[in-house]
C-alpha positions as CSV (number, residue, x, y, z in Angstrom):
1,X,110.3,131.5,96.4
2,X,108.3,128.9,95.1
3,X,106.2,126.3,96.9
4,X,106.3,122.7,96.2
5,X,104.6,120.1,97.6
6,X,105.3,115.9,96.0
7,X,103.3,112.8,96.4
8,X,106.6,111.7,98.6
9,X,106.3,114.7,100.7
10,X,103.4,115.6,103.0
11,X,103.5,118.7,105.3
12,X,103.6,118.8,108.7
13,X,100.3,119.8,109.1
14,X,99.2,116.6,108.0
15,X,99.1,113.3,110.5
16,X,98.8,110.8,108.2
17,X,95.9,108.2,108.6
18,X,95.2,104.9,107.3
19,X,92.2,103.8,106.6
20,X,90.4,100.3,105.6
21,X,89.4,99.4,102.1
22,X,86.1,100.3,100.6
23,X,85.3,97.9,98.0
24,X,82.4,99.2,96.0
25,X,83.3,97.4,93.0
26,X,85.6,100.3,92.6
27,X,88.3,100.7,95.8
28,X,89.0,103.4,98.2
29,X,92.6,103.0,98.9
30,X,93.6,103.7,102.4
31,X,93.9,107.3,102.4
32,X,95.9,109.8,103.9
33,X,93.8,112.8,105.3
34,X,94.1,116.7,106.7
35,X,95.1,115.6,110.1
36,X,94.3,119.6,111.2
37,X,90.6,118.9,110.3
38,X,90.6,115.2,111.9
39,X,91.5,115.2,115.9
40,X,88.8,112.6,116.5
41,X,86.5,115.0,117.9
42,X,84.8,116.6,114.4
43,X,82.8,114.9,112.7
44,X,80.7,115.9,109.3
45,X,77.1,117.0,110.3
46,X,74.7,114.6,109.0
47,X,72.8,117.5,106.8
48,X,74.0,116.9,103.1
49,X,73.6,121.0,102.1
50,X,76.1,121.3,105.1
51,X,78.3,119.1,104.0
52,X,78.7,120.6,100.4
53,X,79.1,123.7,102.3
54,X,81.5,122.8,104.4
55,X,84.0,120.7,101.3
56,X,83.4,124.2,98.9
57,X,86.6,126.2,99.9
58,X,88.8,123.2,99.8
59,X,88.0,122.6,95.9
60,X,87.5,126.0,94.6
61,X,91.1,125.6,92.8
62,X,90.5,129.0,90.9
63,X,89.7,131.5,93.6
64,X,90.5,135.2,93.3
65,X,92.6,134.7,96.1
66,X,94.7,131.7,94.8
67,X,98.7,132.1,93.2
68,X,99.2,130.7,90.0
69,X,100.1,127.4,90.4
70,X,101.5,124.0,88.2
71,X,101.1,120.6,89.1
72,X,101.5,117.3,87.2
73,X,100.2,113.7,87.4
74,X,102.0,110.5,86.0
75,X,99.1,108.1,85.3
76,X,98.8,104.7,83.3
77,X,96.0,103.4,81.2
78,X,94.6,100.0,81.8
79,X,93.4,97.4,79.7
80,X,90.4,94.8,80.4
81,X,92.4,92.5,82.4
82,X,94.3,95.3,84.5
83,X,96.9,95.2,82.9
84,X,98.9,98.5,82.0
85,X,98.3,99.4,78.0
86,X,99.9,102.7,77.7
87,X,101.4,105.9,80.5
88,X,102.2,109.4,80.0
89,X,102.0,112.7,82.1
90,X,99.4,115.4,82.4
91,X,100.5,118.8,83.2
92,X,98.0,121.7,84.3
93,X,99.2,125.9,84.6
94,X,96.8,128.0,86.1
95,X,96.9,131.8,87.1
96,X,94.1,134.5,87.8
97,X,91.9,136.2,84.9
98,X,91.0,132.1,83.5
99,X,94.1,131.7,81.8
100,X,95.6,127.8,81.8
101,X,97.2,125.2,80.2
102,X,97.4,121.9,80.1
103,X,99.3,119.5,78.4
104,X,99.7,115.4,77.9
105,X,102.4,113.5,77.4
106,X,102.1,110.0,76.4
107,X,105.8,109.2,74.5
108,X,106.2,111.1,71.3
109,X,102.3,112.4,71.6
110,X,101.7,115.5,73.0
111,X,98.2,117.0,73.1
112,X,98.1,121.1,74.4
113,X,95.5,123.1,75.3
114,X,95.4,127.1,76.1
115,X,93.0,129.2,77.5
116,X,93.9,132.9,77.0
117,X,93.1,136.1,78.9
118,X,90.8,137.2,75.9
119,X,88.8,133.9,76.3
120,X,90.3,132.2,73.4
121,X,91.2,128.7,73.4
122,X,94.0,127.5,71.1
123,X,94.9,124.2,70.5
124,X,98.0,122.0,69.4
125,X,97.9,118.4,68.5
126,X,101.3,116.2,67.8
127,X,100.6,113.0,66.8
128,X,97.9,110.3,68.0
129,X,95.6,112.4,70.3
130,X,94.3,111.5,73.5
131,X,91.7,109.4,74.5
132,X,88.2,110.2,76.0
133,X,89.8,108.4,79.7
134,X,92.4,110.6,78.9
135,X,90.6,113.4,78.9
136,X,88.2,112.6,81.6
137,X,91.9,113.0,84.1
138,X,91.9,116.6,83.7
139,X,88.1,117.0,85.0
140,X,88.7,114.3,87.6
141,X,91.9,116.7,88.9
142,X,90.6,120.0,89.4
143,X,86.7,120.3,90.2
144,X,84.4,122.4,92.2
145,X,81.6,121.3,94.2
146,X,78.8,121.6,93.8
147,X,76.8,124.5,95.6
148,X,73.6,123.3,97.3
149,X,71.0,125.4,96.6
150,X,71.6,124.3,93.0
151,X,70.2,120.6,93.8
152,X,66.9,122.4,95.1
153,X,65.2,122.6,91.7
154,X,61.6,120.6,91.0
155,X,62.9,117.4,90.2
156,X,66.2,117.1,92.4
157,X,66.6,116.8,96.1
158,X,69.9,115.5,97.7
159,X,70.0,112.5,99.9
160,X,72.6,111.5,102.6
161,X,74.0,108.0,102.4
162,X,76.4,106.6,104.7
163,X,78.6,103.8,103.6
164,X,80.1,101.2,105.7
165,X,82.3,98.9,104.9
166,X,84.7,97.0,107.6
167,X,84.0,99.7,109.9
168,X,85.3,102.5,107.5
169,X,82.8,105.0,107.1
170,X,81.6,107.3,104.2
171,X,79.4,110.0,103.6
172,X,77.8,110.1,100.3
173,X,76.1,113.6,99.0
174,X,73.8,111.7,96.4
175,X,72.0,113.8,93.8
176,X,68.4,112.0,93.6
177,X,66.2,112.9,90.3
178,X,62.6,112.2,89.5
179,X,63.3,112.4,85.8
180,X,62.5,108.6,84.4
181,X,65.3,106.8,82.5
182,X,68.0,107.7,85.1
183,X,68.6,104.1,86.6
184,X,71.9,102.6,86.4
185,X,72.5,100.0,83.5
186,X,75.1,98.3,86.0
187,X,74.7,97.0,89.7
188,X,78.2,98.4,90.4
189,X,76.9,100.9,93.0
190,X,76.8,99.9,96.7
191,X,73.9,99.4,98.8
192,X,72.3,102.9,98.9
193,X,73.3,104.6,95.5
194,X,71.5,102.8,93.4
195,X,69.4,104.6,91.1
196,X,71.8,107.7,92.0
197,X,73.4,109.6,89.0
198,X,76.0,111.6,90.7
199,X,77.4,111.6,94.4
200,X,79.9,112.9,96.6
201,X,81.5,110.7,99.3
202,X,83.6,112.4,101.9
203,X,85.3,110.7,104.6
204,X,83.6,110.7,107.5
205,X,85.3,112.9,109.8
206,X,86.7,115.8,107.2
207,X,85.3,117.7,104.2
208,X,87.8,115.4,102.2
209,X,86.5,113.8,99.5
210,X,87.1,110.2,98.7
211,X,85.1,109.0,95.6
212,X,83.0,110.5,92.7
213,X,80.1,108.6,91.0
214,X,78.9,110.3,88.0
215,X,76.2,109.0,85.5
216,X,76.0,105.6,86.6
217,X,79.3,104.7,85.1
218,X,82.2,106.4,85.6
219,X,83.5,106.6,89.6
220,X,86.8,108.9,90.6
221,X,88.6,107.7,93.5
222,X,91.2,109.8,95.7
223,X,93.2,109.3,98.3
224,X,96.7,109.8,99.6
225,X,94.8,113.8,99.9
226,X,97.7,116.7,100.5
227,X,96.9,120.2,101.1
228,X,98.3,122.9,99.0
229,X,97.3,126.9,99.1
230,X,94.7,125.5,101.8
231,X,93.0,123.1,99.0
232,X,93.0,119.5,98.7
233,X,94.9,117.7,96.3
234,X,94.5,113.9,95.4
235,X,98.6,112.4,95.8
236,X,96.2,109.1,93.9
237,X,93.1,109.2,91.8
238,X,91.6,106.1,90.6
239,X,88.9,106.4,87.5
240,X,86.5,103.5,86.9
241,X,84.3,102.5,84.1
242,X,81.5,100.3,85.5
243,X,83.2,98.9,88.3
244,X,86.4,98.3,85.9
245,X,89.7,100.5,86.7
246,X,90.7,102.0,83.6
247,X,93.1,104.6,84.3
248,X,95.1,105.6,88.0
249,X,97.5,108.4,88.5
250,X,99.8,109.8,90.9
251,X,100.7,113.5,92.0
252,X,104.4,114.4,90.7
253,X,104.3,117.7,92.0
254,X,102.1,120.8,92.9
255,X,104.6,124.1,92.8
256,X,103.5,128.2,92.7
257,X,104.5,130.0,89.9
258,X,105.2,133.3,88.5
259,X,102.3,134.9,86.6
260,X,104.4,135.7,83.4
261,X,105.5,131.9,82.9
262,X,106.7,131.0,79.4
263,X,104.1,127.8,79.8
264,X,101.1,130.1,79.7
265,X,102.2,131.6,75.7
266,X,101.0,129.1,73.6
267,X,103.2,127.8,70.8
268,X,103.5,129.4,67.4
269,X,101.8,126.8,65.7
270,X,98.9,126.4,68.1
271,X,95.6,126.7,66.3
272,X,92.1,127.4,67.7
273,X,90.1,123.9,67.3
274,X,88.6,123.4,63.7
275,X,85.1,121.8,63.8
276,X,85.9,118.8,61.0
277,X,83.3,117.0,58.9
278,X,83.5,113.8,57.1
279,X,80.8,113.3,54.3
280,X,80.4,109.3,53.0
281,X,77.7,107.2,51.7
282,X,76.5,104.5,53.2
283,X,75.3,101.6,51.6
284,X,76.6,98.5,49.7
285,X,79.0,98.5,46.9
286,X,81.8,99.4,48.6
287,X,79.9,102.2,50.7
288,X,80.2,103.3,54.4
289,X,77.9,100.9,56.4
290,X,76.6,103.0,59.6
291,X,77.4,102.3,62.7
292,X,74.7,101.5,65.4
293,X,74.6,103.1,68.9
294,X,74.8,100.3,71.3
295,X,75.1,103.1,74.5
296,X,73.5,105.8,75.0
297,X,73.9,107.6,78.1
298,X,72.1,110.5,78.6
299,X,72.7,113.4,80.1
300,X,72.3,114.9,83.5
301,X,70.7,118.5,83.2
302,X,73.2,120.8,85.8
303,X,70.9,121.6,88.5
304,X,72.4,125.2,88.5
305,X,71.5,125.4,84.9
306,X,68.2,124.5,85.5
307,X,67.8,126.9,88.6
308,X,68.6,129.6,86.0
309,X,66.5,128.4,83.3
310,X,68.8,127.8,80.8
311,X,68.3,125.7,77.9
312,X,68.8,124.7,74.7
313,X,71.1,122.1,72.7
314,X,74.5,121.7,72.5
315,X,76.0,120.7,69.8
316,X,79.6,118.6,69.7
317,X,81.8,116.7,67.0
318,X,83.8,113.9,68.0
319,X,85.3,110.7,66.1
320,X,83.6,107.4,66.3
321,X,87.0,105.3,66.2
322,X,87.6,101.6,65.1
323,X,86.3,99.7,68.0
324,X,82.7,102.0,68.5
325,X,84.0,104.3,71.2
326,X,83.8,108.1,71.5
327,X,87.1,109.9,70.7
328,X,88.5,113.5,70.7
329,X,84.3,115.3,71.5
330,X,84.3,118.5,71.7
331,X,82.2,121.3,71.5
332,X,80.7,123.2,68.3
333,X,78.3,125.4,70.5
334,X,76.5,125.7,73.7
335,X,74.1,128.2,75.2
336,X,75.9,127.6,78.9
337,X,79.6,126.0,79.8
338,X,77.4,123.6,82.2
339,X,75.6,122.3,79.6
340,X,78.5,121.9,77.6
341,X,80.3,119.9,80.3
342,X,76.9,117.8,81.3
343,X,76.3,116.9,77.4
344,X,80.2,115.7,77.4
345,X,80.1,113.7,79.8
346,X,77.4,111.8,78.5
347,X,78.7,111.5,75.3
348,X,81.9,110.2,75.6
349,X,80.0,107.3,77.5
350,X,78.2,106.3,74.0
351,X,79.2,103.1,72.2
352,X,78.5,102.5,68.4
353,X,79.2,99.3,66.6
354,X,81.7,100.5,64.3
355,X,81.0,102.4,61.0
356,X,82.4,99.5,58.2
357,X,84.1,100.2,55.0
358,X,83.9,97.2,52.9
359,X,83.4,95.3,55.4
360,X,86.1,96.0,57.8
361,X,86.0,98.8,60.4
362,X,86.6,102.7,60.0
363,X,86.9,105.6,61.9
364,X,84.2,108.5,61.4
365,X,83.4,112.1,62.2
366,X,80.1,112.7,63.8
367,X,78.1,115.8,65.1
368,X,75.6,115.1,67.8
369,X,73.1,117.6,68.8
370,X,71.5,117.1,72.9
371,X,68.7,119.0,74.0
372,X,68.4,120.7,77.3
373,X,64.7,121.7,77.7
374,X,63.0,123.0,81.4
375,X,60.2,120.9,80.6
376,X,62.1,117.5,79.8
């Protein structure tokens, strides 16, 4: 028998309860949380390593222990002025031994992704692909946290900041680094996070999280928080680009499923990922002029990674489209899957003045190499 759980259904374990607005620059909408971990007598402890300890079994969405399960998300796009430029639906399938899917829909595009049980990931693209915000939806969805003994390495400590804002409080697991050219290029952050990279804010009764901030820029926001296979699950997330909204979406459904779905066999015609390269010269006379890289965000090296001492560059292709912004990155190689996911972050944060072709703008490939070193 399956298991379903809707954003327009919440179980009866949960007492919904509504909360104030946070306004950060980003918002925390009034959020709905687990009403069997908030009977106004528990509060978080005021130890950040506690609290990361405490959140960890709620976001470990591919335990040993967990059923395969689907869920989907309807989310919008938005332009600069908030308005809605474009919609579709995101779709993730995930059962034990790393084997997933996920697929979005945005009108006659469809963009698919397997990962096999040989470790294999196969790929199948129907017209325009998807965009970097896009793309960032599927990490904002399903996450782990981070464990804490990972943050205890040279250079990084965490910090506990507590946010109040008309009375609603926050905690805020901030990630604090020693490493120079890590302040923010923005003044988005409130009181207390600036100069942080990443943090974690929970509300302040539950392990629920209510916000992300990651490299200075980018901010995920949840709320409307349901419980499914005893893990949270955002019914709203909210993703930001420097205090700007860009994309929001909302939980369809979260259902079990049988381990021998047909969504897991990937299509016929899917294709592992080619790594393509575009050679031009640049120049007059009718050349490619290059491009020039207005942003540069670097990258934050994975505590965890560092712990371990691993190293070593990562190297990615990705499409510099019309307008100077990051498309369709991915990886070539990596010596560690945390690298590989701290190096794309940063990247699809870039922004180049577009590459011309007599004089008016053209999409480009590009490979970019980062470099994780122990002693940077």
């Amino acid at each position: 028998m399956l298991t379903r759980l809707s954003r327009r259904r919440y179980p009866a374990c949960y007492h919904p309860v509504m909360k104030n607005s946070i306004v950060f620059a980003f918002v925390f909408v009034a959020s709905l949380t687990l009403g069997a971990q908030n009977d106004g007598n528990i509060k978080l402890p005021q130890d950040p390593k506690a609290i990361l300890e405490m959140g960890a079994p709620f976001y470990n969405y591919d335990s040993a222990t967990a059923k395969p399960w689907h869920l989907s998300y309807h989310y919008r796009l938005l332009g600069d002025l908030g308005n809605v430029s474009a919609e579709g639906k995101v779709e993730y399938w995930w059962a034990p031994g790393k084997i997933s899917r996920v697929t979005w829909t945005k009108g006659n595009n469809v963009h698919s992704e397997w990962r096999t049980a040989d470790d294999k990931t196969l790929q199948l693209v129907k017209g325009d692909d998807i965009t970097s915000m896009e793309h960032r939806l599927s990490s904002a969805v399903l996450f782990s946290l981070p464990k804490a003994q990972d943050y205890e390495s040279g250079d990084t400590s965490l910090k506990l900041v507590t946010i109040d804002n008309s009375g609603t409080v926050n905690l805020c697991v901030a990630l604090v680094s020693s490493r120079p050219g890590l302040m923010p290029r923005a003044d988005f952050q409130p009181a207390g996070l600036h100069g942080v990279g990443t943090a974690y804010c929970f509300d302040s009764q539950t392990p629920v999280l209510v916000s992300m901030l990651m490299n200075h820029t980018i901010t995920n926001s949840y709320s409307h928080i349901q419980k499914f296979q005893d893990h949270n699950i955002a019914g709203h997330i909210d993703i930001s680009y420097v205090g700007e909204k860009k994309l929001e979406a909302d939980l369809d459904e979260f259902t079990e499923i049988n381990t021998d779905d047909a969504a897991f066999t990937p299509a016929p015609d899917a294709t592992v990922p080619v790594v393509k390269t575009v050679t031009f010269k640049t120049g007059q006379n009718g050349g490619v002029k290059a491009g020039v890289l207005l942003l540069k965000v670097s990258p934050i090296y994975p505590p965890s990674a560092r712990a371990a001492h691993i190293g070593g560059t990562v190297v990615i292709k990705a499409m510099i489209d019309k307008n100077g912004m990051i498309q369709n990155a991915e990886i070539v190689s990596s010596p560690d899957e945390s690298l590989s996911q701290a190096a794309l972050d940063a990247v699809r944060q870039w922004r180049y003045q577009p590459y011309t072709l007599n004089g008016e703008p053209v999409a480009v490939m590009t490979t970019i190499n980062l470099s994780f070193s122990l002693n940077q």
